[in-house]
N, C-alpha and C positions, 0 to 999 in steps of 0.2 A: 889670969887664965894661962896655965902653960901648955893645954893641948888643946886642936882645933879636931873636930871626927867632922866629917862630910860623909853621907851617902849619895853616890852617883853613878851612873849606867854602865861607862865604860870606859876605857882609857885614865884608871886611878892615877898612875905616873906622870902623865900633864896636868892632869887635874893638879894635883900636889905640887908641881913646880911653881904653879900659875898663883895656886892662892899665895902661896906665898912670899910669892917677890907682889903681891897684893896686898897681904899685911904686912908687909915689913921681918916677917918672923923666920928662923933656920926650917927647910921642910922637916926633920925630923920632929920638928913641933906640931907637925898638920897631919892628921891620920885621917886617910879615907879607907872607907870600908864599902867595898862594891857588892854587890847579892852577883851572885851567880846566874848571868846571862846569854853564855854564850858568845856566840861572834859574828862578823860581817853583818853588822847593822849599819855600815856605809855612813852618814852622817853624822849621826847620833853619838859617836867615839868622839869628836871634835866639838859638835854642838853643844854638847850640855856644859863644857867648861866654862861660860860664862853665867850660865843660871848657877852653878856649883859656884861657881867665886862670888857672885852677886850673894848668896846664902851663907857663905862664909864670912863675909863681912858686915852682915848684917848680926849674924849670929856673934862676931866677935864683939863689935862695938855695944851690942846689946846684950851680952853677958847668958844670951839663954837660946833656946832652938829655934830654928829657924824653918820654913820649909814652904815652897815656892812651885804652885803647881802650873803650867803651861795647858790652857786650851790646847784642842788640835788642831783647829785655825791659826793660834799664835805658831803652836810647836812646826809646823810647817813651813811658813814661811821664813822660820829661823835654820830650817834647815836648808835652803837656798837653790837645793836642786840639781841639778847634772852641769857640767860645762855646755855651754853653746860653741859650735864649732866653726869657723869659716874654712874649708876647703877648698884647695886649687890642686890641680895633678896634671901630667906629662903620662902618656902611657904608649911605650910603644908594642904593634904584634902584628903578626905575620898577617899574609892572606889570610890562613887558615882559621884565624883567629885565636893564636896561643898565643900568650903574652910575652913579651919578650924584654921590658923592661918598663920602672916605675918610677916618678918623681913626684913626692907628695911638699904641700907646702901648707902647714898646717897653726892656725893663730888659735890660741884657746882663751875661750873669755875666764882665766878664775874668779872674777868679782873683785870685790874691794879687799880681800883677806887671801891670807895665802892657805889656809887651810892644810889641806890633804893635794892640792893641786899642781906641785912638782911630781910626783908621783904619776901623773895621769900618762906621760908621753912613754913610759916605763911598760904598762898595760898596753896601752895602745899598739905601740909598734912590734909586741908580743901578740896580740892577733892579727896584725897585719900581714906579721909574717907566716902566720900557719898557710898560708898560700905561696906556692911555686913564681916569685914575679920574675924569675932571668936576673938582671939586673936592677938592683934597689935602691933609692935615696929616698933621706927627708931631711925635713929642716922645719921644726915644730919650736914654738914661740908659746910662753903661758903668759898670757898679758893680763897686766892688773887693771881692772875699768872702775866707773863706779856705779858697776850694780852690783847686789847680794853677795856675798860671796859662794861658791859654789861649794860642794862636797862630796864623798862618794856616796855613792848611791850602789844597787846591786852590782857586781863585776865593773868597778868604777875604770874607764878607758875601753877594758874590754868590748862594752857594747858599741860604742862610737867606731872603737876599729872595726870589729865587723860589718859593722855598714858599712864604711870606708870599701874597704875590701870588696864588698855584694856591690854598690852602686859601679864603682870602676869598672867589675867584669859585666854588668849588664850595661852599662854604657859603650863598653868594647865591643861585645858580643853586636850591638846593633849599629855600632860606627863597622864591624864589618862589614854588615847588608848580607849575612849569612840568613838563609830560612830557618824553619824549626828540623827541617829533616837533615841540612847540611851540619846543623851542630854538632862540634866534633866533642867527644867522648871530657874532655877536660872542661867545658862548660858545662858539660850533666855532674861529674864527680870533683868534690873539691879535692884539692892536692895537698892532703895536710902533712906535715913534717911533725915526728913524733920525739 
């Protein structure tokens, strides 16, 4: 056999790297051919490279096709899900209740695999920042555990920082002891930086 063809979802260039330091073979010898799907399927870019190399070497040592369907029960739980996040923060702000400065300290569970999850603190701190904080730190940690490994899912970081961001200022807002009427105008309108 001098060529291997795989069909698979997305990310053909790892896929190709992968099977082939799996078989032994130069990637120029392993041609993957992907349908045209589109993007930002979050998981599914990383995940299938092991059902694609599992088929490759089945297909290799068995001389004929291969193909390998995944329930959606299975295909799920292969796809592992969002980061879990443990938060801790420092926030300081005026009477008035504007912020005036931020210190996040932020442990990210990736699972047992590193996925897509050095990437995460990259997003993240990109919406943290569409907010006005005065003065900003962090100090964010992606730590390997051993559960599932994690992947991106819709706006992978993005949604975690946003809540980051929403939780602080309604935590702020009510560590002031301000009413609903004293609210001042930057707790109705976010301050976004374009």
């Amino acid at each position: 056999m001098t060529e291997s063809s795989i069909l698979i979802i997305q990310a053909p260039e790892d896929a190709q790297s992968t099977i082939s330091r799996c078989l032994g073979i130069p990637e120029h010898k392993v041609r993957v051919i992907t349908r045209r799907v589109g993007g930002a399927f979050g998981g599914k870019a990383m995940k299938a490279i092991p059902v694609a190399t599992a088929c490759a070497l089945a297909a290799y040592n068995l001389r004929r096709p291969v193909r390998m369907y995944l329930n959606r029960k299975t295909d799920m739980k292969t796809t592992g899900g969002r980061h879990p996040m443990e938060v801790t923060y420092s926030v300081g702000f005026k009477e008035d209740g504007k912020i005036t400065a931020l210190h996040l300290d932020i442990l990210i569970n990736a699972g047992i695999g590193v996925d897509i999850s050095p990437i995460i603190p990259l997003f993240m701190v990109g919406a943290i920042k569409k907010y006005d904080w005065g003065a900003f730190s962090f100090d964010i940690k992606v730590c390997r555990t051993n559960h599932s490994s994690k992947s991106a899912m819709r706006s992978p970081g993005e949604v975690q920082g946003t809540f980051i961001s929403e939780a602080v200022i309604e935590h702020s807002f009510h560590g002031c002891r301000l009413s609903e009427k004293q609210k001042p105008p930057y707790f109705q309108q976010p301050q976004f930086f374009l």
